[in-house]
N, C-alpha and C positions, 0 to 999 in steps of 0.2 A: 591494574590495566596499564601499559605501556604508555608513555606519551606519545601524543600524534596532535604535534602542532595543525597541522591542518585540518588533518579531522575535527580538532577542539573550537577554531575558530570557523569551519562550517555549521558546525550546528548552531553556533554563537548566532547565524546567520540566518536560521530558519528554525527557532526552537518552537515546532509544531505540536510536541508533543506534552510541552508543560501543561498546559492547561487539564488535560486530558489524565495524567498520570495520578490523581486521587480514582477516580473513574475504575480506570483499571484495574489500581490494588485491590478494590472491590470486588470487581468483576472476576481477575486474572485465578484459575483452577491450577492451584498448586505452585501459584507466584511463575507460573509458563506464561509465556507467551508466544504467538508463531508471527515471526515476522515475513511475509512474501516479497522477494525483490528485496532484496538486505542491501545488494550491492556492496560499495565497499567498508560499512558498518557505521554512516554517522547514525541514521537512527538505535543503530543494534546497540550503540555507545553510548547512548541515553539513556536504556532500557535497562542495560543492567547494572548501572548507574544509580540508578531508581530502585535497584533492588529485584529488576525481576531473573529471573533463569528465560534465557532467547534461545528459541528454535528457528535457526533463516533457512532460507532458500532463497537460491538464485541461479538462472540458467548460465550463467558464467564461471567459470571455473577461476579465472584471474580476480572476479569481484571476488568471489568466498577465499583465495587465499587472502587479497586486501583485508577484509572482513575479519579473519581470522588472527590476523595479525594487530589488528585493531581492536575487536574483542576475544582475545583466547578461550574464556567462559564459555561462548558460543558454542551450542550443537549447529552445525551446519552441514547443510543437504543439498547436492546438486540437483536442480528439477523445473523441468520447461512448465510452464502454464498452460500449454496446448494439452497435458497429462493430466488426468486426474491427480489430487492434492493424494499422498501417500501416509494418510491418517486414517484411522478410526473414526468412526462416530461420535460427536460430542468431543471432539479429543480436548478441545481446549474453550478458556472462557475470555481471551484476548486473542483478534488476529488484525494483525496492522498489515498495509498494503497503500505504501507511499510513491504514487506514479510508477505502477506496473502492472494498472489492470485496462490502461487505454492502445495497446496494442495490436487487438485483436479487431476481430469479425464479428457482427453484431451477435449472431447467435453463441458465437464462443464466448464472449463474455458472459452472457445470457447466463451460461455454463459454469463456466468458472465462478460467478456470484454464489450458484446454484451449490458448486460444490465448497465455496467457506462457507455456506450457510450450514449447510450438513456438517462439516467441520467444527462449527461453535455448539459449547450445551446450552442448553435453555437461558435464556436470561442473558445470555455472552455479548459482545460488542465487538464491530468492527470497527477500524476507524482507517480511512482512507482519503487517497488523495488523487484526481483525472486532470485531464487537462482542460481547463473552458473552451469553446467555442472563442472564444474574446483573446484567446493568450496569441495574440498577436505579431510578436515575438518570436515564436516559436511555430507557428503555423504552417500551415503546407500550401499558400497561396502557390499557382501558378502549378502544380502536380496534378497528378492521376489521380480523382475519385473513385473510390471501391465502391464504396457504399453512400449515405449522405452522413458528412460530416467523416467520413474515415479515408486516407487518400495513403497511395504510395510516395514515401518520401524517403530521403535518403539520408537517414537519420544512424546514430551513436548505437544505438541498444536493437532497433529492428527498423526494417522498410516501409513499415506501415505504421501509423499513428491516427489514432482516432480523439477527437474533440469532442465533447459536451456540450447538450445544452439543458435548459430546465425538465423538459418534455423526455428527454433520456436519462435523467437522474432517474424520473418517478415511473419511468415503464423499468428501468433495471432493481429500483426495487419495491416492488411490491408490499401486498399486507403482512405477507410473513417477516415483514423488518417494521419495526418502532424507529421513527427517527429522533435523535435524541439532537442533532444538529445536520442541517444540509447551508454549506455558507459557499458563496463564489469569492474570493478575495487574491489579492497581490499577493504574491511573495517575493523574497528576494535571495534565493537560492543560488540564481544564475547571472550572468553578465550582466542578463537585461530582467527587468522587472518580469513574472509569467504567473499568468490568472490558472488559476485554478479552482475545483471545488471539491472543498475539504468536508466529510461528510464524518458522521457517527453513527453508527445504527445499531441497534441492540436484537439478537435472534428474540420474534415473539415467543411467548412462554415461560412458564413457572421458572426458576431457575430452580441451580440444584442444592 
């Protein structure tokens, strides 16, 4: 893998996904993994790193060359979230989705849960990351509300950005997820300190 000072001391910055990467090699069907929202590849960087084979996707075409340039190994897919996920059934047993699934319209997300869910086989795990209600930081104080807690802002990646709170974690995931962890915590990814919650959930069912 090429060096990319920056990218190396980003993740130095938010190594989210140590803890988790015994978990996965477990879990991960055929040492795949699908990463959603790759961007410009710090998590994709740690993934295969770790040993696994990375499938990203990202609605940007500038992120996946970053990406690409930062993990060559990479399969990479251009693919909006408003689309259905362009998989098979069961296609895989790891899908990571690190702040790019709070974008949407309540029932879109609804959706899109709906459809990694269908995407993981039995037993699989997701692990993901939204933004708190609390990331105050980064909030939409003083904008347009769509919905509650989702507002038009005028933001890097889309115009819309929607917040968390407890009450939305556990209606977006249901019985058909096992929570293996749901945590609200600081990170410090960006300038300023931003709350989020980092969740783990495993598809209910036998695995395969």
């Amino acid at each position: 893998m090429p060096p990319n000072p920056f990218r190396d001391a980003m993740m130095e910055t938010d190594p989210w996904l140590e803890r988790w990467l015994p978990l996965m090699a477990e879990t991960a069907v055929d040492a795949t993994v699908l990463e959603l929202g790759c961007n410009a590849g710090r998590d994709t960087a740690r993934l295969a790193e770790a040993g696994f084979r990375v499938v990203g996707t990202d609605i940007s075409a500038e992120a996946l060359q970053a990406c690409h340039h930062a993990v060559p190994s990479a399969l990479l897919l251009r693919h909006d979230l408003h689309e259905p996920l362009p998989f098979a059934d069961a296609s895989f047993g790891v899908i990571v989705a690190s702040l790019c699934l709070h974008y949407f319209a309540w029932e879109e997300t609804r959706g899109i849960v709906a459809d990694i869910h269908r995407c993981l086989s039995p037993g699989g795990v997701m692990l993901c990351r939204v933004n708190s209600v609390r990331d105050v930081h980064y909030g939409a104080d003083g904008t347009v509300a769509l919905e509650p807690n989702y507002y038009l802002v005028d933001g890097r990646h889309s115009n819309r950005k929607r917040f968390f709170d407890r009450a939305a974690i556990d209606a977006l995931f249901g019985p058909e997820w096992e929570r293996i962890a749901v945590e609200e915590m600081e990170i410090n990814r960006y300038d300023k300190p931003k709350v989020v919650w980092e969740m783990v959930l495993r598809k209910a069912g036998a695995r395969r």
